[in-house]
C-alpha positions in Angstrom: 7.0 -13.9 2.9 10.4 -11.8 4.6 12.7 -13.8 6.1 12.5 -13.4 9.4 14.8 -11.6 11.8 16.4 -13.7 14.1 17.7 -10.4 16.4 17.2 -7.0 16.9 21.0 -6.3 16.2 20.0 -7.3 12.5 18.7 -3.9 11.9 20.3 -1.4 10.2 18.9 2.7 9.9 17.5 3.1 6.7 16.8 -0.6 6.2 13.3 -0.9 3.9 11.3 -3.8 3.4 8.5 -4.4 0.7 5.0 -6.1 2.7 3.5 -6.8 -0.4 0.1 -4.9 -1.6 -3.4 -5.2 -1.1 -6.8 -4.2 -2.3 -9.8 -3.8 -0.5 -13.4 -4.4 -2.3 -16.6 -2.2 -1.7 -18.3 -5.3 0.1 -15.0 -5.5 2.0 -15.0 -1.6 3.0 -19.2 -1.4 3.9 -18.8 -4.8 5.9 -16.4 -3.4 7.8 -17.6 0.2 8.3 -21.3 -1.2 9.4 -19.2 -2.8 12.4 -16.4 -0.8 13.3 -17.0 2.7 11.5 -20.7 3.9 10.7 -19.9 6.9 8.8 -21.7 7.5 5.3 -18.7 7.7 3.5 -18.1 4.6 4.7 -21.6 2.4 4.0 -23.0 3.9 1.2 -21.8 4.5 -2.7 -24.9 7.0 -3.1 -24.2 8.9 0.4 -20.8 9.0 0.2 -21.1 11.1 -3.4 -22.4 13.9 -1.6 -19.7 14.0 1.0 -17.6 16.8 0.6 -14.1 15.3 1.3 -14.5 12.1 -0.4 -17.0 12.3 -2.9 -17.8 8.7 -2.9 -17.1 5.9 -1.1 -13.6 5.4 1.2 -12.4 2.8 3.8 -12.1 3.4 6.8 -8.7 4.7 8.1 -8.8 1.7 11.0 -9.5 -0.9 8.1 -7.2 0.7 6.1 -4.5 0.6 8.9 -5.6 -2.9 10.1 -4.8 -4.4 6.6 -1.8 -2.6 6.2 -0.7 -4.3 9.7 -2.2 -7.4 8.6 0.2 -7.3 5.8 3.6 -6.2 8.1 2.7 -8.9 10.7 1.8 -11.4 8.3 4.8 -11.2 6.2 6.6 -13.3 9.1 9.7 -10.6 9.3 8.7 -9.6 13.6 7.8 -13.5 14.2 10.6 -14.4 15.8 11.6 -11.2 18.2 8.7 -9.1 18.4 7.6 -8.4 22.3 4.9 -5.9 21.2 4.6 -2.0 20.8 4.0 1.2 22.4 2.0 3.5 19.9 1.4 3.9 16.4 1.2 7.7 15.1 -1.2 7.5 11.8 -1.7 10.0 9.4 -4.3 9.5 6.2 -3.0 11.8 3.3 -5.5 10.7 0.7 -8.6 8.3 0.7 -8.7 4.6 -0.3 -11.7 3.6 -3.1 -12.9 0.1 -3.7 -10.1 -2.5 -5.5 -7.4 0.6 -5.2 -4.6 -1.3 -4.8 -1.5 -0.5 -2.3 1.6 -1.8 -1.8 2.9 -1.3 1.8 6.5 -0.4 2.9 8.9 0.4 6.0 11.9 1.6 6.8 13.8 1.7 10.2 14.0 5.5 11.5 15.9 4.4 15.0 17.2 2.0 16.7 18.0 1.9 20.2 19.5 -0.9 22.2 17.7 -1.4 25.7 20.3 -0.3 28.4 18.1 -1.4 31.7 17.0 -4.6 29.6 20.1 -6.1 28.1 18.2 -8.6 25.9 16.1 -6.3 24.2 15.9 -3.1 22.0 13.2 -0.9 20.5 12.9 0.0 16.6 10.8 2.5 15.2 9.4 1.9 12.0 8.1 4.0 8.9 5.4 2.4 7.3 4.1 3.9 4.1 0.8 2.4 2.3 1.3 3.5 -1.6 -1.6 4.0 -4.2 -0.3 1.6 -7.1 -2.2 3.7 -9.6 -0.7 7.3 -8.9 1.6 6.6 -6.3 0.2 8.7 -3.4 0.2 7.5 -0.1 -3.2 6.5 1.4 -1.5 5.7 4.9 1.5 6.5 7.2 2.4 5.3 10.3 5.4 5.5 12.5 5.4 2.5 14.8 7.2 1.6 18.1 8.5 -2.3 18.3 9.6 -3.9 21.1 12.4 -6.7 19.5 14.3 -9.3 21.2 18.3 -9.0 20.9 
């Protein structure tokens, strides 16, 4: 667990943080693709061999991203001044297999005090999920946070 900010004005540009790491399991990845993503790829080892991206089975990019967030929200650092978002831009430069682990990242790209709303500012983020076992990303996001000052 991060120590939580306390203020917006505790940021820095180029400031990183480490979320910890995660893995997700082939149960985990076809329990989540029969509800949220029904692509072969997805649900079945044996399909997803003959897909020509993959070439066996991959989590879903939304699963992928979700426990990625899971991670960043979880780790306590937004607890105390986060006021929401407006957008996350997601890219998926290589696929996630079962029990691949990643550790996720993020780095402050901006920071801009709020000059209509005094008491706030907005941060955007770099967050960068990284393939322990060759170090490739499997997820990048840029994220918009809303933080109290």
């Amino acid at each position: 667990m991060l120590t939580p900010l306390s203020s917006f004005d505790e940021l820095s540009l180029g400031q990183d943080f480490a979320f910890g790491s995660f893995a997700l399991s082939q149960e985990e990845i076809i329990a989540y693709a029969e509800k949220f993503d029904p692509q072969p790829f997805h649900l079945d080892p044996e399909a997803a061999k003959a897909a020509p991206l993959f070439g066996g089975l991959v989590a879903s990019g939304l699963h992928t991203m979700g426990a990625c967030f899971g991670l960043i929200m979880g780790s306590g650092l937004w607890r105390a001044i986060s006021l929401g978002g407006s957008q996350i831009d997601t890219k998926w430069p290589a696929p996630l297999r079962p029990d691949e682990t990643v550790a996720v990242t993020g780095v402050v790209e901006t920071l801009k005090p709020s000059k209509s709303k005094p008491e706030l500012g907005v941060a955007t983020m770099r967050y960068t999920g990284t393939r322990l076992a060759d170090q490739k990303p499997v997820i990048e996001m840029i994220a918009t946070h809303f933080l109290r000052r």
